[in-house]
C-alpha positions in Angstrom: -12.3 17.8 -17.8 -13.6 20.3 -20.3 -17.5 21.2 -21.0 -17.3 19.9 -24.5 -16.1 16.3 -22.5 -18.6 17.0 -20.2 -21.5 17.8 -22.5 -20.4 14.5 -24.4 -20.7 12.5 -21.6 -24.5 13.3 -20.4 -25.6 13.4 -24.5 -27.5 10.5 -25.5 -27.1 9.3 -29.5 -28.8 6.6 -31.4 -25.5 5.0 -31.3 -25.0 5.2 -27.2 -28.3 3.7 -27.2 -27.4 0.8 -29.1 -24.1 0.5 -27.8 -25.3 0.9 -24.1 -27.9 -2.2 -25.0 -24.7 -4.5 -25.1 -22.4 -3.5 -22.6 -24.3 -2.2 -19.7 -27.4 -4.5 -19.4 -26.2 -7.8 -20.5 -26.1 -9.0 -16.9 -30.1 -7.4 -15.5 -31.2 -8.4 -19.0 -30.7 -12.1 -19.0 -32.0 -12.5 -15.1 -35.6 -13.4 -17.0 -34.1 -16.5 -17.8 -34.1 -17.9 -14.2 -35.6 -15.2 -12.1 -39.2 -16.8 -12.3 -38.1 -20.6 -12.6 -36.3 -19.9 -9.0 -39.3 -18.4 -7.5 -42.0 -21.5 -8.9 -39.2 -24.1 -7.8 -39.1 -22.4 -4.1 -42.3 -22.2 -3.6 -42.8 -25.7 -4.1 -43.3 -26.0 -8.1 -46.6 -24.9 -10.6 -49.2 -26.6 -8.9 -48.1 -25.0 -5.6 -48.6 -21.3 -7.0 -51.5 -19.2 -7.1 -52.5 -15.9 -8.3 -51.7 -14.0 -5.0 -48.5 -15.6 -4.9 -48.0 -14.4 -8.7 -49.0 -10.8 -8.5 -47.1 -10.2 -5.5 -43.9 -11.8 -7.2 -44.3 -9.7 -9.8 -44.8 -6.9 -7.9 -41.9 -7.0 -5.6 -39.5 -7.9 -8.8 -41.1 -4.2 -10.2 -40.5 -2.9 -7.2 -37.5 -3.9 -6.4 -35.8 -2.9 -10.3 -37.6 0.5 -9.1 -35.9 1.2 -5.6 -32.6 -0.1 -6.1 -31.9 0.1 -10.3 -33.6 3.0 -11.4 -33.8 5.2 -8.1 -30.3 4.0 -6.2 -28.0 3.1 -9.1 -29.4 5.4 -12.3 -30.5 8.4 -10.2 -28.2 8.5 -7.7 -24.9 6.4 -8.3 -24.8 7.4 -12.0 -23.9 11.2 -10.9 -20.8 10.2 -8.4 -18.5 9.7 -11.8 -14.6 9.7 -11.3 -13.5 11.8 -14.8 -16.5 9.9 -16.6 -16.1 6.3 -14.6 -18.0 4.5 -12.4 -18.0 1.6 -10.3 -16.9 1.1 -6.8 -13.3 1.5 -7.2 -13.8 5.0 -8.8 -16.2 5.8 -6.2 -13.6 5.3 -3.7 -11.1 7.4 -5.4 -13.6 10.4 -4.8 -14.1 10.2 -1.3 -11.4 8.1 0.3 -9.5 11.6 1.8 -12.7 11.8 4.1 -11.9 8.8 6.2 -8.7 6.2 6.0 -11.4 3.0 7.0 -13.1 3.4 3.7 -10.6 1.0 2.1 -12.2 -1.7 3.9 -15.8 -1.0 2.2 -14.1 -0.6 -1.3 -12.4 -4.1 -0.7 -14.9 -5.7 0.0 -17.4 -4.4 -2.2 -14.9 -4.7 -4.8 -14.1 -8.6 -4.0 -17.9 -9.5 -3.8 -18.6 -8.4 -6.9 -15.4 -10.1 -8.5 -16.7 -13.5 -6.9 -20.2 -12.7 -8.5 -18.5 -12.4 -12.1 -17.2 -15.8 -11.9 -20.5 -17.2 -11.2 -22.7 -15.0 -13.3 -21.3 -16.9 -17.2 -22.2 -20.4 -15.5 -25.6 -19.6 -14.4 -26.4 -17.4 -17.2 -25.3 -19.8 -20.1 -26.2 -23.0 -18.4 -30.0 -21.3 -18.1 -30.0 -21.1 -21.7 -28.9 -24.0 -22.5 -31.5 -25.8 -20.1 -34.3 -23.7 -23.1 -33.0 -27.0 -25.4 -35.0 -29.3 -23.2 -38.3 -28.0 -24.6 -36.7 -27.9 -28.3 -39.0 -30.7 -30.5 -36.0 -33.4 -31.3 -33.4 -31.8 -28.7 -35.4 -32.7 -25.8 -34.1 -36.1 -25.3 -30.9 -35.5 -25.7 -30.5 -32.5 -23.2 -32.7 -34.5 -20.8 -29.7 -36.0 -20.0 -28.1 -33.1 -18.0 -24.5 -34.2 -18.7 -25.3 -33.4 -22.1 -26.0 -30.0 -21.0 -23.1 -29.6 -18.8 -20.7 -30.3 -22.1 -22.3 -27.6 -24.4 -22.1 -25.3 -21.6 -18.5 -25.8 -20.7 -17.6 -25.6 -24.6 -19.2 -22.6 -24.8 -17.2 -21.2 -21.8 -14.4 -22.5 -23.3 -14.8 -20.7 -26.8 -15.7 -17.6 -24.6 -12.8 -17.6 -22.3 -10.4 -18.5 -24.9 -11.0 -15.5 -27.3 -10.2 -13.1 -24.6 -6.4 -12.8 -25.7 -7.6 -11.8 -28.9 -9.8 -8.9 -28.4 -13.7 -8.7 -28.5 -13.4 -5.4 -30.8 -14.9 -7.5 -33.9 -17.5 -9.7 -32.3 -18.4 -6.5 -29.5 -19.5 -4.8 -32.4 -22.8 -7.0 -32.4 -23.3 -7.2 -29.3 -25.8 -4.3 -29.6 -28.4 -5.5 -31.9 -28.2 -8.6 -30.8 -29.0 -7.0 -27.1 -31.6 -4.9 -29.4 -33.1 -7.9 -30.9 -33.2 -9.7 -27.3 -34.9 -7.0 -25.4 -37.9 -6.5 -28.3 -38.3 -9.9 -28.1 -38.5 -10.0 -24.3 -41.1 -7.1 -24.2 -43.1 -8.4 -27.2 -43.2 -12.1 -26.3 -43.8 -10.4 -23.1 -47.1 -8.3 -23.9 -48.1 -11.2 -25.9 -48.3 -13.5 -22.9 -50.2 -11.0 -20.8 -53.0 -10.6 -23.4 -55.3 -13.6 -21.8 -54.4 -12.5 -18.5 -54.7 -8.4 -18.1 -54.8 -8.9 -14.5 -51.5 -9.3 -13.7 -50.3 -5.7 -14.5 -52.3 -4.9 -11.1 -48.7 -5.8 -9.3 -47.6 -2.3 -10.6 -49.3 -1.9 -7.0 -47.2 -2.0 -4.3 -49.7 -3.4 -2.2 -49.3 -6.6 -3.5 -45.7 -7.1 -3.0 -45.7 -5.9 0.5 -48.9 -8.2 0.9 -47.2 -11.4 0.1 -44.6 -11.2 2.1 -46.5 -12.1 5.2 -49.3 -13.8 3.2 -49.7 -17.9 3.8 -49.5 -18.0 0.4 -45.5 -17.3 0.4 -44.4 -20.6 1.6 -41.0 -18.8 1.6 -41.8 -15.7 3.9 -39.4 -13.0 4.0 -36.5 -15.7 2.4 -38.9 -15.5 -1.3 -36.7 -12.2 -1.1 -33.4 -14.0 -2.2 -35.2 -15.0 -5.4 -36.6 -11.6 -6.2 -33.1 -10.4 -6.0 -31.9 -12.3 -8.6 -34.0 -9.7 -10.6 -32.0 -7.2 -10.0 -28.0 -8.4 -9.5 -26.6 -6.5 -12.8 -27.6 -3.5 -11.1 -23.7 -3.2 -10.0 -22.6 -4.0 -13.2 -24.5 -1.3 -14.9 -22.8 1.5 -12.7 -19.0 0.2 -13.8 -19.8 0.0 -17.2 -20.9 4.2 -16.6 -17.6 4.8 -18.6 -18.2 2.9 -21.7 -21.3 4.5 -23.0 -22.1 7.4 -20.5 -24.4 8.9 -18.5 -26.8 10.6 -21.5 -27.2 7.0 -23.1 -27.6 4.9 -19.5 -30.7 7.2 -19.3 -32.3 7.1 -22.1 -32.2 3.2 -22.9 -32.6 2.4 -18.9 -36.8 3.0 -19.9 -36.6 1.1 -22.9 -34.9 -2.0 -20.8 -36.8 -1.6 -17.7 -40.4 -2.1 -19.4 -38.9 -4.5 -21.5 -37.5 -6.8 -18.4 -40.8 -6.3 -17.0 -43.4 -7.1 -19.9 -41.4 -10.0 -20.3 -41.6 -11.2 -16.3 -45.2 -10.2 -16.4 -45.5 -12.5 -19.8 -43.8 -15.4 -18.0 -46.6 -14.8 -14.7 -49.6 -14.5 -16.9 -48.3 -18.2 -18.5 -48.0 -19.6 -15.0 -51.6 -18.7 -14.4 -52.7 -20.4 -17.6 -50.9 -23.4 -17.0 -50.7 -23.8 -13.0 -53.1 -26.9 -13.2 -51.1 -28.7 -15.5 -48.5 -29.8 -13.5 -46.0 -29.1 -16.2 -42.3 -28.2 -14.6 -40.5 -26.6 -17.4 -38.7 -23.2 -17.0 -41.7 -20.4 -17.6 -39.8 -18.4 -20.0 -38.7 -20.9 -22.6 -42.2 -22.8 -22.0 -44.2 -19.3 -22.8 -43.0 -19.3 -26.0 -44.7 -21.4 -29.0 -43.0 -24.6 -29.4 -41.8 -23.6 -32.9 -40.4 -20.8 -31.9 -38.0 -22.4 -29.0 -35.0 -23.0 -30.9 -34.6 -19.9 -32.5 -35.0 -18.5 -28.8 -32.6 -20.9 -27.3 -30.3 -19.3 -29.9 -31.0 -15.6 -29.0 -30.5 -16.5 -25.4 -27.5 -18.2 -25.6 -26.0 -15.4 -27.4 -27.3 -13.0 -25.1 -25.9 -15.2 -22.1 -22.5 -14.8 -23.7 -22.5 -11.3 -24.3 -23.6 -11.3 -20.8 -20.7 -13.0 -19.4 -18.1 -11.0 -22.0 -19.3 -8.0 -20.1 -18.6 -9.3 -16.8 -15.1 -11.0 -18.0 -14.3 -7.5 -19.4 -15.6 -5.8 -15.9 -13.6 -8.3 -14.3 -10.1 -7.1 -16.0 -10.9 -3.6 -15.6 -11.8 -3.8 -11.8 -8.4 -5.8 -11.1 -6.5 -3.1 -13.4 -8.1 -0.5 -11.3 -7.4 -2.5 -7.8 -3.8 -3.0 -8.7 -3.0 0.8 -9.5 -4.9 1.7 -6.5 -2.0 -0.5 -4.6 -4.4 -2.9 -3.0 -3.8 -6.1 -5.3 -0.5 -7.8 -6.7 0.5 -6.9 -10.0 -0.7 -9.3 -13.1 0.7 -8.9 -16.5 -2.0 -6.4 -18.4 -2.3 -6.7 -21.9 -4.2 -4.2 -24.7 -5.6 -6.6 -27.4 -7.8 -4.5 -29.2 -7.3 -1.0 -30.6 -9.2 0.4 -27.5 -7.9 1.4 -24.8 -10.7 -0.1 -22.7 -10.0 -3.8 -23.9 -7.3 -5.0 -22.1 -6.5 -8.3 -20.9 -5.4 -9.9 -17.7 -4.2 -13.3 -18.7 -4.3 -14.8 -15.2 -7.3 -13.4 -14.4 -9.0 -14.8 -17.1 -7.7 -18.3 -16.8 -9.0 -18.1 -12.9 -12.0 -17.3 -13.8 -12.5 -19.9 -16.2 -11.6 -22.4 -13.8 -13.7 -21.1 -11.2 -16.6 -20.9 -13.5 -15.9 -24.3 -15.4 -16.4 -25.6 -11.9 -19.0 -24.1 -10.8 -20.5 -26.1 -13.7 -19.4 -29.1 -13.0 -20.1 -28.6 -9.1 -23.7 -27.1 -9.0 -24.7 -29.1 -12.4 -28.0 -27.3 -13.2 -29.0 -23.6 -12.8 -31.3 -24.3 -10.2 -28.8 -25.1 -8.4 -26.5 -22.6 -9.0 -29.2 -20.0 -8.6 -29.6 -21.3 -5.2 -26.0 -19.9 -4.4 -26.2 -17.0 -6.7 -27.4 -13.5 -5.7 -25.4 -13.8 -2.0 -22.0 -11.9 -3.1 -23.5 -9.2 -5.0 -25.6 -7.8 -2.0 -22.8 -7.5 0.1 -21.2 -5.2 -2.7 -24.5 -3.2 -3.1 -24.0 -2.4 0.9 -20.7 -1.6 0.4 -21.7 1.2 -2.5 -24.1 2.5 -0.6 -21.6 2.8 2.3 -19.1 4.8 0.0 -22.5 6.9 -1.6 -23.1 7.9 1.9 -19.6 10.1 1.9 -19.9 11.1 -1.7 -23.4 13.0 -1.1 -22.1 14.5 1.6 -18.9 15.6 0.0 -21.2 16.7 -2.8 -23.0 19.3 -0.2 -26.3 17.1 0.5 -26.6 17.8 4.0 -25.4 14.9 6.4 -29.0 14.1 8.1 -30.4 13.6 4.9 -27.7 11.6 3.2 -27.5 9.4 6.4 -31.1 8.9 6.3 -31.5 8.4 1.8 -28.5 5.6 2.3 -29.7 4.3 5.7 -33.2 3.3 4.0 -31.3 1.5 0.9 -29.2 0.2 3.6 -31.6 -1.1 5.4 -33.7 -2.4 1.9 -30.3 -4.3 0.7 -29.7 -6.0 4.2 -33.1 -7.2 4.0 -32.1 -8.7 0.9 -29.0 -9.8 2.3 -30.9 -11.3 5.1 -33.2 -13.6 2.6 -29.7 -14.3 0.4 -28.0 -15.6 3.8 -29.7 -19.0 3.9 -27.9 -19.6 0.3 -25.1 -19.3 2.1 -26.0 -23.3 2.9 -27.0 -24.1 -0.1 -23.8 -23.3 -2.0 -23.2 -19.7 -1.3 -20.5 -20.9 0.9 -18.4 -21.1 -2.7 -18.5 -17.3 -3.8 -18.4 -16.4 0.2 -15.1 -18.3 0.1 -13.9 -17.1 -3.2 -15.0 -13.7 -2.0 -12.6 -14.0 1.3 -9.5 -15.2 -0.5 -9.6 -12.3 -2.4 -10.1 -9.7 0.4 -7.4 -11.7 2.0 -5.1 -10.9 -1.2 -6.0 -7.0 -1.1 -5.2 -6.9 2.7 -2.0 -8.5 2.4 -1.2 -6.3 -0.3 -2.4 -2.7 1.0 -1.1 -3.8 4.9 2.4 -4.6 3.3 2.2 -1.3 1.2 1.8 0.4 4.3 4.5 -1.5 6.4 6.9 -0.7 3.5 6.5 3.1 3.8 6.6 2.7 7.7 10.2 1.6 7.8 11.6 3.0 4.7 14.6 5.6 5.3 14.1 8.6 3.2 17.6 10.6 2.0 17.7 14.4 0.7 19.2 14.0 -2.6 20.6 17.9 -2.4 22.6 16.4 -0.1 24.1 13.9 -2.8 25.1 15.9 -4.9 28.2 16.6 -4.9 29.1 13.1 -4.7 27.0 12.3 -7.4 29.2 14.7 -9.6 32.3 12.9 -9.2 31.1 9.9 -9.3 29.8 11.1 -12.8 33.4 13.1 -13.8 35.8 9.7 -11.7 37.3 8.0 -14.8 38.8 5.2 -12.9 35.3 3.9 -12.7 34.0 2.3 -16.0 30.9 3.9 -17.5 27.9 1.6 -15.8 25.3 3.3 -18.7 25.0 6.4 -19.9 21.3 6.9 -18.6 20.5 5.3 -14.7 16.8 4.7 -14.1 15.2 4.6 -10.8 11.8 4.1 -10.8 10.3 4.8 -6.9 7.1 5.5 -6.0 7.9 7.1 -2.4 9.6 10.2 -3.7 8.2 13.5 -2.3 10.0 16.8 -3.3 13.5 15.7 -2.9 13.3 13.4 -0.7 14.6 9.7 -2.1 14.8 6.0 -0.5 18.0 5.3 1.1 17.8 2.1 -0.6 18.2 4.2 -4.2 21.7 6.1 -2.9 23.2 2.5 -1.0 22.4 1.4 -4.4 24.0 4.5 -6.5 27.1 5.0 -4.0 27.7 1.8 -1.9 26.4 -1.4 -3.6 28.5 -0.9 -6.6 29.2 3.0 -7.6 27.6 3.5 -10.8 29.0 6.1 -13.2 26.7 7.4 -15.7 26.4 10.9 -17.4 23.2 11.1 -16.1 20.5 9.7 -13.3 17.1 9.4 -13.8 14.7 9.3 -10.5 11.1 8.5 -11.7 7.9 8.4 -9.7 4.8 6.9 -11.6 1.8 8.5 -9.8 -1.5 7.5 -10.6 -4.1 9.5 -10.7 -8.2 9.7 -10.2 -8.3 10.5 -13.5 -8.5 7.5 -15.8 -6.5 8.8 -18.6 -4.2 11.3 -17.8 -0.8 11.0 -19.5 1.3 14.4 -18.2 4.6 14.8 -16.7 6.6 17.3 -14.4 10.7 17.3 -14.0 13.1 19.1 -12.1 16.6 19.0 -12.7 17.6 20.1 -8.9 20.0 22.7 -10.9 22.1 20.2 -12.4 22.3 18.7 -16.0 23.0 15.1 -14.4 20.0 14.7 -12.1 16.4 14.4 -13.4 13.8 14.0 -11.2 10.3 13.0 -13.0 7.1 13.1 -11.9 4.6 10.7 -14.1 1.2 11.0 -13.5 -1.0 8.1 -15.2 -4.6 7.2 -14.9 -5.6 4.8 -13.2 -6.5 3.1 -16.8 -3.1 4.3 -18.5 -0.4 1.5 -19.5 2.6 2.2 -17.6 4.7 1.9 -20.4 7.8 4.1 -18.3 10.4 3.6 -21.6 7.9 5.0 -24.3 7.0 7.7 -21.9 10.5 8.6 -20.9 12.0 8.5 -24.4 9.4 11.0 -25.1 10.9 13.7 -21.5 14.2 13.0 -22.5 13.8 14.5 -26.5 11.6 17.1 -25.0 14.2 18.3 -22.6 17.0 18.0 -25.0 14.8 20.3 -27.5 14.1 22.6 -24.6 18.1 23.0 -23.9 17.9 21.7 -20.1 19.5 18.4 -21.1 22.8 17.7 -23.4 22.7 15.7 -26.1 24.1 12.3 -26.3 25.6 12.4 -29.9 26.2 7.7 -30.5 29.5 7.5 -32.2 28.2 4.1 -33.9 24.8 4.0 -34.2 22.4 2.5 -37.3 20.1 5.2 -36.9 21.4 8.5 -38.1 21.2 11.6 -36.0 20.6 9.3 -32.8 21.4 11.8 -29.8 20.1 9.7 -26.9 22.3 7.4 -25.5 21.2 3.1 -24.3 19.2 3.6 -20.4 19.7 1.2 -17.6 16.7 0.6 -15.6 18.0 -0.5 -11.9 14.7 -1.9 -10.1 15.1 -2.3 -6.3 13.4 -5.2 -4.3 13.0 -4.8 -0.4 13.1 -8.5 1.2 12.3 -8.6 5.3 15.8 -9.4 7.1 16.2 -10.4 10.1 15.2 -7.0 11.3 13.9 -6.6 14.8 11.8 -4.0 14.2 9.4 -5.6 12.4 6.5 -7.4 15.1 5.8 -10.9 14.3 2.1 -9.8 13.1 4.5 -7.3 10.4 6.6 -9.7 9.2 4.0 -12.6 7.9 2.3 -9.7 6.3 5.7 -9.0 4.1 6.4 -12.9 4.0 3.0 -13.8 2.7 3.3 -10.5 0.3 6.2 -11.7 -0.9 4.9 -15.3 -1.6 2.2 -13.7 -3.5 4.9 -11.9 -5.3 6.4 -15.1 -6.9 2.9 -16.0 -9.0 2.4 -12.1 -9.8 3.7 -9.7 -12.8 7.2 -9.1 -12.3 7.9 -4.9 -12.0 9.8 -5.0 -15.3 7.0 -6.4 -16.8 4.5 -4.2 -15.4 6.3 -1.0 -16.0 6.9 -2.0 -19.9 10.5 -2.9 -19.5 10.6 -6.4 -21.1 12.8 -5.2 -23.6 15.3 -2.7 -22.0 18.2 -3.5 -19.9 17.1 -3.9 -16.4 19.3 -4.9 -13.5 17.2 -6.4 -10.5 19.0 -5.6 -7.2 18.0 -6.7 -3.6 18.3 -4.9 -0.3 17.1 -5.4 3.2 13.6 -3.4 3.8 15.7 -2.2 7.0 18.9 -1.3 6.0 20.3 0.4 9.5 19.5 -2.5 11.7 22.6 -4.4 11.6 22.5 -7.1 14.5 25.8 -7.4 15.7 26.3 -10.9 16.9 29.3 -11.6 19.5 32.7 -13.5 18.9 35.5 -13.3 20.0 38.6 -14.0 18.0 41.1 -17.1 18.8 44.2 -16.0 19.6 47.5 -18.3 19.4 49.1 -19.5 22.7 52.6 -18.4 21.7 51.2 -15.0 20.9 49.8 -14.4 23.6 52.8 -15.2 26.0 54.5 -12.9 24.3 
């Protein structure tokens, strides 16, 4: 990547700002909603809090923004960028040659925090629309929570169902809006504090270490699973490193943080006033003046849903990274909007509608659901942490001291994933579960992967040659196409699949003027577009090497179309002059793209542990993208052509062969 890209990245603008507002924070930013509501209802409600209790709340949610946002995630995560992009799949790319088992952090890390997007819109949006219970005329009728439950779910609806459309238009105010929300939250904030100057004393740590073993904490060291809520978008706000950069994450990461902390200090010093009055409404929609609710009801629902737009489009974008890492099935991608970034995984999206419509409809209030929420996500911080270990030390921080900066953020988030634990009975068990069927999905997927290029019989095409020619010059063979794609991602130099020659030679001979052999390789990089060919000294054999980012479309046609004109221009490859053809000065003849699928036989090679990975892999298969869809080949002529994974182990079953009486006499 050059300086100027570089320099670009780590430059804040007035426009990164903004645009870093609405992407990056919409998941940290909207945990003022519940945060304090969760921590007043566990501890027994209002008239069951006191000041202690209070300061030391608010002084472990400081702290805990402090040690694990700004200090692990923005100081130290934020510089292990893959090309510009973060998250824990990129992280993984830059450290995974130092040890094979770090695919098993990576997975889980990455399945945790998919299993935390599809709870984050319910809670989120059902917390703000809960603020229309202390609305002047709307509080009767969202009394009834049903009437709650419908809004939400419409909402989730509208959200869900825009996806396939783009979010170019509407992302364009999510900014301000985020803008707009955050002032508010520091002002309302500040304004709240005013009567009560104490509470900024629980910028002390004292006080949050204090509580925890204090009689006043009728929650002991498990009030820590409610503190944590304060800090869950802490994840999100490393993968969205990409979208904005690292210059613009910190500048506005000040901005947010006192923001997000006037506004739970706001929410504290209102407790205190009102602690006596035995009035159980949600502190941050009852801090504000009654006149005032609706229009804040408004500004948090819409800061709910660009909440939960950012963790829908996270959710895409870690899939599309998981699959062209090889450790999930295929799903059809899609590229709605103009930018790159904004694709759509129609599937994906549909699934996590579901699961979030029914986390609605199961948990029913956002006390509940925050109950369950907050479990998933600490697993996925341990798993980061895990994978920051190797990257400092592959950076040249020396191994003591990496061992011993990760081991005390370790040891921080397992407390917290200690407190979380007991959610695990209170609904947790749902994400935990979700969480587990996906890791199931990536094992299956990267154990098959590996099985695959266990028993897989490589050829030496140099070898093949010569047959290849005449196959090429035999007329008493019909022309099969006059291009012959193979697209195979186990290539190396020339070495090719058996599978590809049984199919060329023996299966049917195919006679074309000339055979393509690509290998899609994708790269750390997330955009890369480049290719490398060699024509093994012939004019009929092209072997390509395309190297995508892991965020490229694998369009293969468009790319190829684009090799074959530049290798005709170059002279290495003849022209194909079209005797009929509607476009003149055509001089590339029609392609054939042959795709090859591997099915287990009844090979005994396989052990019985091997072969219900591949059957379950291939039962995954049937609900997945199909390869011509993935690789962009929906409208070219494909053949689809199976062959047993182990070709050369033919059982040969004995018979014996009846013989006539009369013949045999004789």
């Amino acid at each position: 990547m050059s300086d100027a890209h570089h320099t670009a990245f780590d430059k804040a603008s007035k426009a990164g700002f903004i645009i870093a507002l609405g992407i990056v924070y919409g998941d940290i930013g909207t945990s003022p909603l519940y945060t304090m509501q969760s921590l007043v209802e566990n501890q027994g409600g209002i008239a069951q809090v006191s000041e202690p209790f209070i300061l030391g709340a608010v002084s472990l949610i400081i702290w805990t923004l402090t040690l694990i946002t700004t200090i692990k995630y923005v100081l130290i995560a934020l510089k292990a960028d893959n090309h510009h992009e973060g998250g824990i799949f990129s992280l993984f790319t830059l450290v995974r040659k130092m040890s094979p088992w770090l695919i098993i952090p990576a997975m889980i890390g990455g399945a945790t925090l998919l299993s935390d997007g599809a709870l984050t819109p319910a809670v989120t949006v059902t917390s703000a629309i809960e603020g229309l219970k202390a609305v002047p005329g709307l509080s009767q009728i969202y009394q009834n929570q049903t009437n709650v439950i419908i809004t939400t779910l419409i909402i989730l609806m509208i959200l869900f169902g825009i996806q396939r459309f783009g979010t170019g238009f509407i992302g364009k105010i999510f900014g301000p809006v985020m803008l707009l929300w955050f002032s508010f939250l520091g002002i309302s904030g500040l304004l709240n504090t005013l009567g009560h100057l104490e509470i900024f004393k629980a910028i002390n740590p004292y006080y949050a270490l204090h509580l925890l073993f204090s009689p006043e904490n009728h929650r002991g060291i498990f009030i820590l699973g409610s503190i944590f809520l304060a800090t869950t978008g802490a994840e999100a706000l490393y993968s969205d490193l990409g979208h904005v950069g690292r210059g613009n994450i910190y500048v506005s990461w000040p901005f947010v943080k006192l923001c997000i902390v006037l506004s739970y200090c706001g929410q504290a010093a209102w407790i205190l006033s009102h602690k006596d009055s035995g009035i159980e409404l949600n502190p941050f929609f009852a801090s504000v003046p009654s006149q005032l609710t609706v229009y804040v009801v408004i500004l948090a629902t819409l800061a709910a849903i660009i909440a939960s737009q950012a963790l829908i489009s996270g959710s895409f974008t870690l899939v599309s990274e998981a699959m062209r890492l090889k450790i999930f099935p295929l799903f059809r991608v899609t590229y709605p909007g103009a930018n790159l970034g904004q694709l759509y995984i129609p599937v994906i999206n549909w699934i996590l509608f579901a699961v979030t419509s029914c986390t609605v409809l199961y948990f029913r209030t956002s006390a509940h659901m925050e109950a369950a929420y907050g479990l998933a996500i600490t697993i996925t911080m341990l798993m980061t942490t895990i994978l920051l270990n190797y990257y400092l030390i592959k950076e040249g921080v020396k191994p003591i001291l990496a061992h011993l900066v990760m081991a005390f953020f370790a040891l921080v988030e397992f407390i917290f994933f200690w407190a979380s634990a007991v959610k695990f009975m209170h609904g947790g068990y749902v994400v935990v579960i979700l969480a587990l069927a996906i890791v199931f999905v990536m094992f299956i997927w990267h154990a098959g992967t590996r099985i695959v290029f266990k028993y897989v019989k490589s050829l030496n095409l140099n070898d093949y040659k010569e047959q290849i020619k005449q196959l090429r010059d035999d007329v008493r063979f019909d022309l099969y196409q006059t291009n012959v794609v193979y697209l195979s991602n186990r290539m190396q130099d020339h070495m090719i699949d058996r599978s590809i020659l049984y199919s060329i030679l023996d299966k049917r001979p195919k006679r074309a003027q000339v055979y393509w052999f690509v290998n899609v390789q994708v790269t750390d990089e997330p955009y890369t577009a480049k290719y490398k060919v060699d024509m093994m000294g012939t004019d009929y054999m092209v072997r390509v090497e395309l190297y995508l980012g892991f965020r490229m479309p694998q369009a293969v046609p468009r790319y190829l179309r684009t090799i074959v004109h530049d290798l005709m221009e170059s002279g290495r490859l003849p022209k194909q002059e079209q005797e009929y053809t509607i476009t003149p000065g055509r001089d590339v003849g029609d392609f054939r793209f042959v795709l090859i699928e591997e099915r287990v036989s009844n090979a005994r090679q396989l052990t019985n542990f091997e072969r219900f990975i591949m059957q379950t892999k291939a039962s995954i298969k049937h609900v997945t993208a199909s390869p011509m869809r993935w690789f962009g080949l929906q409208y070219s002529e494909v053949t689809l052509e199976v062959v047993p994974l182990i070709l050369s182990d033919v059982l040969k079953l004995p018979i014996k062969e009846l013989v006539p009486m009369e013949d045999s006499e004789a």
